[in-house]
C-alpha positions in Angstrom: -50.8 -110.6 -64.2 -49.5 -108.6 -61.5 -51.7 -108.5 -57.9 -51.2 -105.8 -55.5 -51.1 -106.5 -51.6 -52.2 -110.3 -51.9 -54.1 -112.3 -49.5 -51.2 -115.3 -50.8 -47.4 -114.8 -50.9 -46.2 -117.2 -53.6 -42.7 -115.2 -53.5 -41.0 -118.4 -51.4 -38.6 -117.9 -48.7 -37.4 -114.6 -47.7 -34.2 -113.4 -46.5 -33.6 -112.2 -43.4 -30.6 -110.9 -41.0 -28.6 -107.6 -40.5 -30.0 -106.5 -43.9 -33.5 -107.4 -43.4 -32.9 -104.2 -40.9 -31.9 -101.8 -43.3 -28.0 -102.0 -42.0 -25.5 -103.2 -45.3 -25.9 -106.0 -47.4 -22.8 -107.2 -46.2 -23.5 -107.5 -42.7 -25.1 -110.9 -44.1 -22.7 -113.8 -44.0 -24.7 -115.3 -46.5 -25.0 -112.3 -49.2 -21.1 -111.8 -48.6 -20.1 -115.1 -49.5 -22.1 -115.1 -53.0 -21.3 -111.5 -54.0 -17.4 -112.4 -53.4 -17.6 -115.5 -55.0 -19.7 -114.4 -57.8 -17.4 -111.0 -58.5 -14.3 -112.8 -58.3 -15.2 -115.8 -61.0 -16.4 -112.4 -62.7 -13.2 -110.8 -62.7 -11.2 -113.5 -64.2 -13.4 -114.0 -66.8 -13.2 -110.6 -68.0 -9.3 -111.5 -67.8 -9.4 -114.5 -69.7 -12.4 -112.8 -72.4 -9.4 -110.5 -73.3 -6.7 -113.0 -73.2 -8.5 -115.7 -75.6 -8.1 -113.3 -78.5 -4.5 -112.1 -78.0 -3.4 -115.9 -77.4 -4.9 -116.7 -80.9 -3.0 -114.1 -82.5 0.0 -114.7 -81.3 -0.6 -118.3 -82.7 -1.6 -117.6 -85.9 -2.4 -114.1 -86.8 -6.0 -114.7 -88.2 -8.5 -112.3 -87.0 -10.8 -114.8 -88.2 -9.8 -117.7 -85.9 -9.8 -115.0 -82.9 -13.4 -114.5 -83.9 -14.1 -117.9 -83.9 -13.1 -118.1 -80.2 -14.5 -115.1 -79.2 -17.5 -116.2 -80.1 -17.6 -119.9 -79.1 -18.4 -118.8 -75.5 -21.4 -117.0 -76.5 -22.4 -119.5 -78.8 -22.8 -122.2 -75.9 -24.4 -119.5 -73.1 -27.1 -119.3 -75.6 -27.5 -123.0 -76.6 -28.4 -124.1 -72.4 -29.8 -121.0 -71.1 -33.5 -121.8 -71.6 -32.5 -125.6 -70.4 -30.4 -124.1 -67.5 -33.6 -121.8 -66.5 -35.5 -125.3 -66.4 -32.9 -126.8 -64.2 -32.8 -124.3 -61.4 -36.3 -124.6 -60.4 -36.0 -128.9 -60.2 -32.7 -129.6 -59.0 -30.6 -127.9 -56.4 -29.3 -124.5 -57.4 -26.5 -124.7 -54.8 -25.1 -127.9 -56.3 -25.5 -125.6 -59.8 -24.0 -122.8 -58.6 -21.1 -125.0 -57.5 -20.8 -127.6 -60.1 -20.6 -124.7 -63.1 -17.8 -122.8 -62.3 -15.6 -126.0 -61.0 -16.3 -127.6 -64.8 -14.9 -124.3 -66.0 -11.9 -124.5 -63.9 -11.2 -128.0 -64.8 -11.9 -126.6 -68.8 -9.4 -123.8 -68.4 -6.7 -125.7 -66.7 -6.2 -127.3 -70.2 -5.9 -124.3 -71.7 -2.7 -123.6 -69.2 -1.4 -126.9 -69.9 -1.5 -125.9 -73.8 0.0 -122.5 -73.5 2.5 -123.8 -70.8 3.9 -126.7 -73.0 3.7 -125.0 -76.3 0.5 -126.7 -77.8 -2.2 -124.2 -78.3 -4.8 -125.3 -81.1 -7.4 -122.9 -82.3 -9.8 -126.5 -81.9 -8.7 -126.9 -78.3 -9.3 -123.1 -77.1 -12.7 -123.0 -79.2 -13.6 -126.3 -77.4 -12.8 -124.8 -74.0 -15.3 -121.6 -74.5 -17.9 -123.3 -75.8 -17.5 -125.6 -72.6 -17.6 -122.6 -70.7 -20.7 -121.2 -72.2 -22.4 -124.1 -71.6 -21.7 -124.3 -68.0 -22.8 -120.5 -67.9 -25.6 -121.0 -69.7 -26.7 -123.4 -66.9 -26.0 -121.0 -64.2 -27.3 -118.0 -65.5 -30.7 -118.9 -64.6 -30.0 -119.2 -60.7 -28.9 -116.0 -60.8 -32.2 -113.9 -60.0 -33.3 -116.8 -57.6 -30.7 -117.0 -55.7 -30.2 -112.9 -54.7 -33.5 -113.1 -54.5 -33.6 -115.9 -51.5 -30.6 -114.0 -50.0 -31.8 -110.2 -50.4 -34.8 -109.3 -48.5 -37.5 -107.7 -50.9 -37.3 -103.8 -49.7 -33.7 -104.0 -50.2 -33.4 -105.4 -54.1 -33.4 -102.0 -55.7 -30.1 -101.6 -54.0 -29.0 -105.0 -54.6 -29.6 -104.5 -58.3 -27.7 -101.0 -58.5 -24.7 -103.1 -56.7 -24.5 -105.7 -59.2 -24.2 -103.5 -61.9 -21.7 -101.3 -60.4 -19.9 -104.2 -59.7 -20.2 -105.5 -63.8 -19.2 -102.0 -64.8 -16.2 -101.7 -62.7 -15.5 -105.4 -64.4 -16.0 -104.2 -67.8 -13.3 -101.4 -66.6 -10.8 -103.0 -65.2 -10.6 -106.2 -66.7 -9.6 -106.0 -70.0 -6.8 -103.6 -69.5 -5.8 -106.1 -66.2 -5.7 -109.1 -68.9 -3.5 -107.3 -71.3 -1.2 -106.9 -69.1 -1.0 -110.5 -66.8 -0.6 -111.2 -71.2 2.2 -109.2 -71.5 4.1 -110.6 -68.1 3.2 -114.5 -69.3 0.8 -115.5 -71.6 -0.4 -118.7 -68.9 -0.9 -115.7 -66.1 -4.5 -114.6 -67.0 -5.4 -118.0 -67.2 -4.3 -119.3 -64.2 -5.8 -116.3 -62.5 -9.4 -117.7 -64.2 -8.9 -121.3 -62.8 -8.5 -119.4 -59.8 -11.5 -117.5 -59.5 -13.6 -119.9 -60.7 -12.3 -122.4 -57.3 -13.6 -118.9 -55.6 -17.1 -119.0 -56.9 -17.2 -122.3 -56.2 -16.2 -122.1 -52.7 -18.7 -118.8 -52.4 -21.2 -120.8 -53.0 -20.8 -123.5 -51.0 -20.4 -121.5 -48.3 -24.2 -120.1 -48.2 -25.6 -121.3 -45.6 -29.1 -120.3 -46.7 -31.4 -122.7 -48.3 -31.3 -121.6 -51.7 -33.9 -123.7 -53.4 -36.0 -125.2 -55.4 -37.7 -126.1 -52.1 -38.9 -129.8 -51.8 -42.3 -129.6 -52.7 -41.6 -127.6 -55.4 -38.9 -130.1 -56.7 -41.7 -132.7 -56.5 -44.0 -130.7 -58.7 -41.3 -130.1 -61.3 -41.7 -133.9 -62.7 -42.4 -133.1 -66.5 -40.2 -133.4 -69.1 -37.7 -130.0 -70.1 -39.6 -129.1 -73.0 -42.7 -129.1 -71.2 -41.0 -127.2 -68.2 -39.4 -124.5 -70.4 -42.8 -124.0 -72.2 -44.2 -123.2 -69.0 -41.8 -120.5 -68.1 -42.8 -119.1 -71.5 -46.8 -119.3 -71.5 -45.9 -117.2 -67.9 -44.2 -114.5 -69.7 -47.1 -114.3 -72.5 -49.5 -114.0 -69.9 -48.0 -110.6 -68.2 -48.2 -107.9 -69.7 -44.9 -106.6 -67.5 -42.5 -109.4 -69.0 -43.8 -109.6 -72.6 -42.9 -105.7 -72.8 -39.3 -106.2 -70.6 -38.2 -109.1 -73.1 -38.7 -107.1 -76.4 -37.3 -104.1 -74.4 -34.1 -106.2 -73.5 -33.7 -107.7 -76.9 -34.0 -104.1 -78.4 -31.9 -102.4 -76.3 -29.2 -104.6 -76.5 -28.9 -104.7 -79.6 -28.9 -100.9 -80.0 -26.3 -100.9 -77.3 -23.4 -103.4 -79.4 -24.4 -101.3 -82.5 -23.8 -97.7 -80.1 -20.2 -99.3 -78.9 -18.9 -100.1 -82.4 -20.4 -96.6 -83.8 -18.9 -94.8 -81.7 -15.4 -96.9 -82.3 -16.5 -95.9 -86.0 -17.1 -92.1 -85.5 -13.7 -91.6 -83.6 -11.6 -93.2 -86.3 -13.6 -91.2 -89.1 -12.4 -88.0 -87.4 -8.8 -89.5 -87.3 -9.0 -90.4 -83.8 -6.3 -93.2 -83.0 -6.9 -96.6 -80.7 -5.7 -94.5 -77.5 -8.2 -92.2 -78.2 -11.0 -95.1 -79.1 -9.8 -96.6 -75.6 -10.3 -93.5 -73.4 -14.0 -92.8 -75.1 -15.4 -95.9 -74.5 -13.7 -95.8 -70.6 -15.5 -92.8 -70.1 -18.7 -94.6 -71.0 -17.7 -97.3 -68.9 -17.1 -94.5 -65.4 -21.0 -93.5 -66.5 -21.8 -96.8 -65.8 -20.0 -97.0 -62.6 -21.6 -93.8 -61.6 -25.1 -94.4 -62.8 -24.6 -97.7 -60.9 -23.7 -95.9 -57.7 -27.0 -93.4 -57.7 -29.5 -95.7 -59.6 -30.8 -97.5 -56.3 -31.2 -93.8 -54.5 -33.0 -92.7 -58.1 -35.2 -95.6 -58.2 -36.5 -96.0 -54.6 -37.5 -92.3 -54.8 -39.0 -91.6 -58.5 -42.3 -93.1 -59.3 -41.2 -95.8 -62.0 -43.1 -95.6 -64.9 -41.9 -92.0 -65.1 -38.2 -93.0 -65.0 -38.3 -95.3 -67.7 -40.6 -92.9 -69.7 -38.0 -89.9 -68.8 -34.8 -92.0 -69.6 -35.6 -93.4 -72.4 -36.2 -89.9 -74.2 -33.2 -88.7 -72.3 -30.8 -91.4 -74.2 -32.6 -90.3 -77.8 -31.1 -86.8 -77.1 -27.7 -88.5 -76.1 -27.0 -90.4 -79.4 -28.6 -87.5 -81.2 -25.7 -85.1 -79.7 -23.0 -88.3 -80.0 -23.9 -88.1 -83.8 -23.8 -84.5 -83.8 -20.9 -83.3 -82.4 -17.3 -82.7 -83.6 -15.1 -83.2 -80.6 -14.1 -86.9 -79.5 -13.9 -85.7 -75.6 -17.7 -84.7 -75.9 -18.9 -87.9 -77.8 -16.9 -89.5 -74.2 -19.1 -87.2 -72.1 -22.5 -88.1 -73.5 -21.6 -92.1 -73.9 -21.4 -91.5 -70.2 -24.4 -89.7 -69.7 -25.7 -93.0 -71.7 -24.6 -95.5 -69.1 -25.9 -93.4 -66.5 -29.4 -93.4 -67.5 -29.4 -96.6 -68.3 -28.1 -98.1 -64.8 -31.7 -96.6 -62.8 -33.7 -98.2 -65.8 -32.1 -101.6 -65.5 -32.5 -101.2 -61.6 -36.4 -100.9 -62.1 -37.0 -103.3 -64.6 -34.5 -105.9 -62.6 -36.6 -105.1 -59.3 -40.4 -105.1 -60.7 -39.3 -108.9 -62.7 -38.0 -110.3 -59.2 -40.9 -109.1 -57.6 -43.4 -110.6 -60.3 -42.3 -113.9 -60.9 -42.8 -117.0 -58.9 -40.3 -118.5 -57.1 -40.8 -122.0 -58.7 -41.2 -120.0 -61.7 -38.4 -117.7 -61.1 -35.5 -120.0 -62.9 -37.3 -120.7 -66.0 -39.0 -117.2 -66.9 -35.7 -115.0 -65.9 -33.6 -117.5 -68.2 -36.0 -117.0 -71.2 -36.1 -113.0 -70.6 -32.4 -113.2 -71.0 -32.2 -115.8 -73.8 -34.4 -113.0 -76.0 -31.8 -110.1 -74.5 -29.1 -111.9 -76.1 -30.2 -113.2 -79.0 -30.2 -110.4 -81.4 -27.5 -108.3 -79.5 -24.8 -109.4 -82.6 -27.8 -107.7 -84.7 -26.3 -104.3 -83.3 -22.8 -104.0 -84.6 -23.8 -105.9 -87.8 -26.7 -102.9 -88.8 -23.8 -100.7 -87.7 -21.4 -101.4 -89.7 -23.6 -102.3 -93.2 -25.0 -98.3 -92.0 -21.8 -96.6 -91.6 -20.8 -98.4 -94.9 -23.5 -97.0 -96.9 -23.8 -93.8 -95.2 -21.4 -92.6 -92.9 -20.8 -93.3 -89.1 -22.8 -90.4 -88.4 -25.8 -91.2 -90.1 -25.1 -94.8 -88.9 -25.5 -93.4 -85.2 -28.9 -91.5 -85.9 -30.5 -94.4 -86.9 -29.6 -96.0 -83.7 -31.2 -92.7 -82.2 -34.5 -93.2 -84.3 -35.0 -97.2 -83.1 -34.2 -95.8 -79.2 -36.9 -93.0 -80.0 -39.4 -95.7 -81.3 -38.5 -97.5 -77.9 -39.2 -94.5 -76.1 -42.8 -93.7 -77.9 -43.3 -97.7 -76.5 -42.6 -96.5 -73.3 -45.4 -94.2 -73.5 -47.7 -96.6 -74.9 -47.5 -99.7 -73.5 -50.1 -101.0 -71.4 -47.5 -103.2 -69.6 -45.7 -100.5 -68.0 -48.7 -99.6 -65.9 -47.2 -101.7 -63.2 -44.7 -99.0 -62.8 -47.5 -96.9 -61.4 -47.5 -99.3 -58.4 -45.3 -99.2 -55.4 -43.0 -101.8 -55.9 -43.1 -102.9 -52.5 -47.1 -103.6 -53.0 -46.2 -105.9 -56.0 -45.8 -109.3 -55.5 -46.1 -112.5 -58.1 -49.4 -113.9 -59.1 -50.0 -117.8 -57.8 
């Protein structure tokens, strides 16, 4: 359970520098180095994400075998991420960190060697993304420790809300910058993956930082996986805070991928075409890039358990109105009214889970939280679509509006969320 102003800091290391002061993040070598590495390797990702598909297509023309790939990624993320988590509190997360994305370089270099000499199998490419989601699987769970070592404490909330402006300019950008490097040459996005990836890489080996685990917490972490992965769970069954935040995740995920395609289903029901599709969901997208830029100022100054309560019912009326009215240009407006009450919620959450959980814990608990945030998310689109079937995009969107309104009464309810009513700078992990 959650303490509050501890005689013992179990938190590990802290950061320190220009930002410890309250000047920019970036004014810390350190910080700089990770978030350009890190948003790099991001970009071409969201490059080469696009890319796969098109490349299979213009193979063979199955939507079925671009599915395939599309989803082979996914597939191996999920498969080591609760074995990754493990990792990252026994062995160095630096050497992780480095080792991951130079393992997908050497993966996707393939794939330029197939597109460049003509031999592009649907095996090969579906190979090379599970690959890759196994090495991301790995490296997801340094993640939260590692900002964590190089952020000082009173400065995460702004951390958080420039991590996800930096995702949702990603999400923006990427695709549409994929299409095109596909259009010039279909080895170009590639190439400009292998790329970033050599980036991360070189990001993080230029941290200076120890990033951890720290020795005596390497020579505590002797048991075997399983064991070591149990533990991170028993943790999250103990708080109250992180059993609540990973059904939360899990949910809202979920009613997220089943919002996205629902509202890809409304537009066309109302004759929209693709263009029009496109510039919806890139309005959602600039939500998220605003809601990213205010969601730090938002959260340091309301109390939290009341943003989360006030949100929530906030994006019940949202989908309500998406179901509701006629007019493509105002389903655009309130998808970004979505993203932007979502980006302070994920900023309090993010900040109150760094703030609970041991760092020898840290790797191992954060990995499981996001292993149950993904596992259901292909849940969404699936209820979606079997709803808009049977009853009409419209009705299919209200009953995504009904399980956010049951989230939101959960909100209200749940004894877990009293640590919300605590400063979050007098909240520190239990030892």
């Amino acid at each position: 359970m959650f303490q509050v102003v501890p005689e013992k800091d179990t938190s590990g290391p802290r950061a320190v520098g220009a930002a410890k002061r309250g000047g920019s993040l970036f004014r810390d070598r350190d910080y700089t180095a990770w978030w350009i590495g890190t948003t790099v390797s991001g970009y071409g990702s969201a490059l080469a994400a696009f890319a796969y598909p098109l490349l299979i297509l213009s193979v063979t023309g199955s939507s079925a075998s671009a599915g395939i790939v599309a989803s082979a990624e996914g597939i191996g993320t999920l498969a080591t991420m609760l074995v990754g988590g493990a990792l990252v509190d026994r062995v160095s997360r630096r050497a992780i960190l480095v080792a991951s994305p130079l393992v997908q370089a050497v993966a996707v270099s393939t794939v330029v060697v197939a597109v460049l000499t003509d031999h592009i199998g649907i095996v090969h490419v579906a190979v090379v993304g599970l690959v890759q989601g196994l090495a991301v699987g790995v490296a997801n769970g340094a993640e939260l420790p590692v900002l964590r070592r190089l952020v000082p404490e009173e400065r995460l909330a702004t951390a958080f809300a420039l991590v996800q402006g930096r995702d949702m300019a990603i999400r923006l950008v990427g695709p549409s910058t994929g299409g095109v490097l596909f259009g010039l040459a279909r080895w170009f996005p590639f190439v400009g993956d292998v790329v970033s990836f050599l980036v991360g890489a070189l990001g993080a080996a230029l941290v200076r930082r120890p990033l951890g685990p720290d020795p005596e917490q390497r020579e505590a972490r002797r048991e075997p996986l399983p064991t070591s992965i149990a533990e991170g769970l028993r943790f999250i069954r103990s708080n109250a805070y992180l059993r609540y935040l990973t059904v939360w995740c899990a949910l809202s995920n979920a009613i997220t991928g089943g919002l996205l395609l629902s509202v890809v289903l409304l537009i066309t029901d109302r004759r929209g075409d693709p263009a029009l599709v496109g510039a919806v969901t890139s309005l959602g997208a600039l939500g998220g890039l605003v809601g990213a830029a205010v969601s730090g100022r938002i959260a340091r100054k309301v109390p939290g358990r009341l943003l989360v309560v006030a949100v929530s019912w906030m994006v019940v009326a949202a989908l309500v109105g998406i179901a509701l009215v006629p007019a493509p240009w105002a389903i655009g407006v309130l998808l970004a009214l979505v993203f932007v009450f979502i980006a302070p919620l994920n900023v309090v959450f993010g900040t109150y889970e760094v703030r609970l959980i041991p760092d020898a814990l840290m790797g191992r608990v954060s990995s499981a939280i996001n292993f149950g945030a993904v596992s259901i998310r292909w849940l969404g689109p699936l209820v979606a679509g079997a709803l808009a079937s049977a009853f009409g995009p419209t009705a299919a969107m209200l009953g995504f509006a009904g399980i956010q309104a049951a989230l939101a009464v959960s909100t209200v309810l749940a004894s877990g969320l009293h640590v919300l009513d605590v400063p979050v700078d007098e909240v520190t992990a239990a030892g």
